[in-house]
Every structure is written in structure tokens, then in C-alpha cells.
C-alpha positions as CSV (number, residue, x, y, z in Angstrom):
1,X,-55.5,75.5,-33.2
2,X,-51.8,74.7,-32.8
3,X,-51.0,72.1,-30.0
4,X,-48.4,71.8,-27.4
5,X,-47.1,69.1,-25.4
6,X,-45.7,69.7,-22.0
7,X,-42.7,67.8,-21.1
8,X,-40.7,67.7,-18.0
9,X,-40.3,66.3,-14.4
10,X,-43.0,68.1,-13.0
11,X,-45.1,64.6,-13.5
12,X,-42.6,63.7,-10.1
13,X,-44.6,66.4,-7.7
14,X,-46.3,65.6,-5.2
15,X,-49.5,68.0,-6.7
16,X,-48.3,67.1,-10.5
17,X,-52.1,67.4,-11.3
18,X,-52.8,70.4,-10.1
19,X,-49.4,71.8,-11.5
20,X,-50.1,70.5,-14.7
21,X,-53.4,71.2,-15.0
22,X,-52.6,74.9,-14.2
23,X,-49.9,74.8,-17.0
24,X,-52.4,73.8,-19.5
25,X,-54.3,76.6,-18.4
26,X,-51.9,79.2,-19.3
27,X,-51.3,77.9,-22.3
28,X,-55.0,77.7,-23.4
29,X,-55.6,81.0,-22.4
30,X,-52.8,82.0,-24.7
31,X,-54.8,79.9,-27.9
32,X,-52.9,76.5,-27.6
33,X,-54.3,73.0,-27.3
34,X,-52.2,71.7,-25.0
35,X,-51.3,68.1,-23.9
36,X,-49.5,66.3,-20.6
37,X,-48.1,63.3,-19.5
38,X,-51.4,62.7,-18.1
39,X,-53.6,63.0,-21.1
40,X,-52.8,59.9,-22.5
41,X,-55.0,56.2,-22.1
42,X,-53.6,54.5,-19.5
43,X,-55.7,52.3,-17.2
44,X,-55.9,49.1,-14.9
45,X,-51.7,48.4,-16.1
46,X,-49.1,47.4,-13.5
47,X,-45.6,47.0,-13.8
48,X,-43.3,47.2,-16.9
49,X,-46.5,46.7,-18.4
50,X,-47.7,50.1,-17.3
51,X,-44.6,51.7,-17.5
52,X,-44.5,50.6,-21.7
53,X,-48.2,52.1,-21.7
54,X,-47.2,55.6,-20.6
55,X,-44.0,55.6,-22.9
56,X,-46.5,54.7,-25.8
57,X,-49.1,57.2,-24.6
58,X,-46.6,60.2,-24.7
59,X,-45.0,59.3,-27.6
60,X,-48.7,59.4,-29.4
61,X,-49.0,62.3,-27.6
62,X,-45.9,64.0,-28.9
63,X,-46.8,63.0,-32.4
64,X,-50.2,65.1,-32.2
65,X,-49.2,68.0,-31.2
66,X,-47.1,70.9,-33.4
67,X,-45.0,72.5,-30.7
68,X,-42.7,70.4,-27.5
69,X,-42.1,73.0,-24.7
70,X,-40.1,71.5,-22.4
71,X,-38.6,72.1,-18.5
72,X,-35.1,71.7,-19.0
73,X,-33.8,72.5,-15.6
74,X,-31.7,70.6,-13.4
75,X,-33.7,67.2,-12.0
76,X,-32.3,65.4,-9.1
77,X,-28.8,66.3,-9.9
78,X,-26.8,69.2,-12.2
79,X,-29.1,67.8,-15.4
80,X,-32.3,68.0,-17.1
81,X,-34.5,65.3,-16.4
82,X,-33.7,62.0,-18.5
83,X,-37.4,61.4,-19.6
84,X,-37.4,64.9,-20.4
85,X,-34.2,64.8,-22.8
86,X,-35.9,61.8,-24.7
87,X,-39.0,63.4,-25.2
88,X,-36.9,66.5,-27.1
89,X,-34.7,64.2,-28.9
90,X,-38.1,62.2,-30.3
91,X,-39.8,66.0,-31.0
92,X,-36.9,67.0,-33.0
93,X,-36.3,63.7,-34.8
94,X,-40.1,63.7,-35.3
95,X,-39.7,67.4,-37.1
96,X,-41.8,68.9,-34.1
97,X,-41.0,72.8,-32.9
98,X,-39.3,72.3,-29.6
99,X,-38.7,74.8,-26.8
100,X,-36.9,74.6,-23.6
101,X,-37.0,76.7,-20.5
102,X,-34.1,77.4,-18.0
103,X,-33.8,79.7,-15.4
104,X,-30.1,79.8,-15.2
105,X,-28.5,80.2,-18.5
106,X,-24.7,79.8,-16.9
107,X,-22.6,77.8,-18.6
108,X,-22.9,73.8,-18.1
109,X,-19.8,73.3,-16.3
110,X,-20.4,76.2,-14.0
111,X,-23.9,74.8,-13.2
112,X,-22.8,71.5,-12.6
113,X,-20.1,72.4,-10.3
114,X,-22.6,74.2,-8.5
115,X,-24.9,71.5,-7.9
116,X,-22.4,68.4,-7.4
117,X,-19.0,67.9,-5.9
118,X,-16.0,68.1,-7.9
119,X,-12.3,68.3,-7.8
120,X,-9.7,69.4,-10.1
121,X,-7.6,66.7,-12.4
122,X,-4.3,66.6,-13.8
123,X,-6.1,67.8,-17.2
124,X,-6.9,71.1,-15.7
125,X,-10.7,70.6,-15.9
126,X,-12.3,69.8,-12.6
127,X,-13.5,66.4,-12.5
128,X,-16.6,64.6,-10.4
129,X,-16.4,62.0,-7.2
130,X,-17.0,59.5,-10.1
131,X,-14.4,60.1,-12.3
132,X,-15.8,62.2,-15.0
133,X,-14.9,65.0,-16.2
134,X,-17.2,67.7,-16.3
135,X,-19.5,68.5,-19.4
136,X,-19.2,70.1,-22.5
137,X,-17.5,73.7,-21.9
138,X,-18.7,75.2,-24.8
139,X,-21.1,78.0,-23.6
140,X,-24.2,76.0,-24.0
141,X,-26.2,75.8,-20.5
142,X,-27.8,72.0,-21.3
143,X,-26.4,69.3,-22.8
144,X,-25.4,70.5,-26.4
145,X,-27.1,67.3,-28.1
146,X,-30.4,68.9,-26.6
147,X,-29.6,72.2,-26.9
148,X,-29.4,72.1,-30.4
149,X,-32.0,69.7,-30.3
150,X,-34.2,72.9,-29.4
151,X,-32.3,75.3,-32.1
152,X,-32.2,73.3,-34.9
153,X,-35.8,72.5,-34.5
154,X,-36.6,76.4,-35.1
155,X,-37.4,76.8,-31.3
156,X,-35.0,78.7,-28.0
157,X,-33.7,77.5,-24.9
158,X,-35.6,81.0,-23.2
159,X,-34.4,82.1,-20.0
160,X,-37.5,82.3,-17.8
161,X,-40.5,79.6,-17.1
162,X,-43.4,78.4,-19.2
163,X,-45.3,81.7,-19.7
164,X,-41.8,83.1,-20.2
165,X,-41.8,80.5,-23.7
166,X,-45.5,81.2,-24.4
167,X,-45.0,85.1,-24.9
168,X,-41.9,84.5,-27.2
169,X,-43.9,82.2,-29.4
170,X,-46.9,85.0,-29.6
């Protein structure tokens, strides 16, 4: 039985349990053992010595299973969630079949705009409150490093939500 590891800010809800624990319902009813950010051994930890016990607990977690599908939309601002973006960077350097799920495929800049102030610059590009332009305009709707993160590991960024991922990989 292939595996599948769930990554994505959905750890942050208020019912993350319950939310997770229906996610890995769907995806056992379609045949896949399927880990969370909760599965792994974390006890009576506090601290930064807590925090280092989940990082190691997803990372072993990551490295069992065969397949990373991952929430990639926005997360407290225009971008995916940072924990998120490490755990597909460590699939795909770890040779793991990732997937991401959106469910706005714009382009970046356009979604950004959307979700955060910006102005126009002298360049021509519009630029944020903090100085920075805005991202990549080359038609990708995540970060590129991540989106081809997800292609070049054989995977899609699908358009949709989990079960949306789960009947492409059928």
C-alpha cells in the first residue's frame, strides 16, 4: 500500500484534528496509507525543544511515505505556507512524488496583488508597501522554486482540493 503525507497549514485550525483526521479518511478510502503532522512521537516537550521534535517527527514522516500532497494556497498573506514550502522542497530533494493543490491557478503576481497592497514603480512592475517588487511573472501560480518542485518530481500543481489530487493520481 502506497503512503501519503499531508502537508499544509491546516495544522493552524482551530479543529486541525478533526480536519485532518477527515483528510486521512479520504485518502484511505481511496487505498493510501496516509500520514499528518500529527502522527509523529511527540510527547511531554516544551519549547524549542518541542518545536525540534515535530520538525524531526515530520521529516521521518516524510521519509516513509511515497507520495507528499500538499495545500499550497495562500497562508496568512499572498503565499503558501512556509512550513509547507519546506516540506515540498525536502520531498523533492528526498526523490518523493509531490503534489500541490490550489484553487486559484492565476498567475502569481495577479494573486499577490489581490491579497496585499501594492503600488506601481518606476520599473513598471507594481511594487509592495515594503519595497519589493512583486514575484516571479512567469505564469506559474506558486513560487516557481516550488512549483517545479511539484513537476519535476513527476507530480501537478491540480486546480481543486485534496480529493481533486486523489482522483488524478487514480
Amino acid at each position: 500500500m502506497k503512503t501519503i503525507y499531508l502537508a499544509g497549514p491546516e495544522v493552524f485550525l482551530p479543529n486541525a484534528l478533526e480536519t485532518l483526521s477527515k483528510a486521512k479518511n479520504l485518502c484511505e478510502s481511496y487505498g493510501y496509507r496516509t500520514f499528518t503532522p500529527f502522527d509523529g512521537e511527540v510527547m511531554d516537550e516544551e519549547g524549542l525543544s518541542k518545536a525540534k521534535k515535530i520538525f524531526q517527527e515530520n521529516v521521518k514522516l516524510i521519509e516513509q511515505s511515497d507520495i507528499v500532497i500538499a495545500n499550497c494556497n495562500p497562508f496568512r498573506g499572498a503565499c503558501i505556507d512556509d512550513g509547507t514550502a519546506f516540506e515540498i522542497g525536502y520531498a523533492y530533494a528526498k526523490g518523493k512524488l509531490v503534489y500541490g493543490y490550489v484553487n486559484d491557478k492565476r498567475t502569481l503576481p495577479e494573486i499577490v496583488s489581490s491579497r496585499i497592497l501594492t503600488k506601481q514603480h518606476v520599473s513598471g512592475y507594481a511594487i509592495d508597501e515594503d519595497g519589493y517588487l512583486l514575484n516571479e511573472d512567469f505564469g506559474n501560480s506558486i513560487n516557481l522554486m516550488l512549483e517545479f518542485s511539484i513537476l519535476n518530481s513527476g507530480g501537478s500543481l491540480v486546480l481543486g482540493d485534496l480529493e481533486s489530487v486523489l482522483k488524478q493520481l487514480r
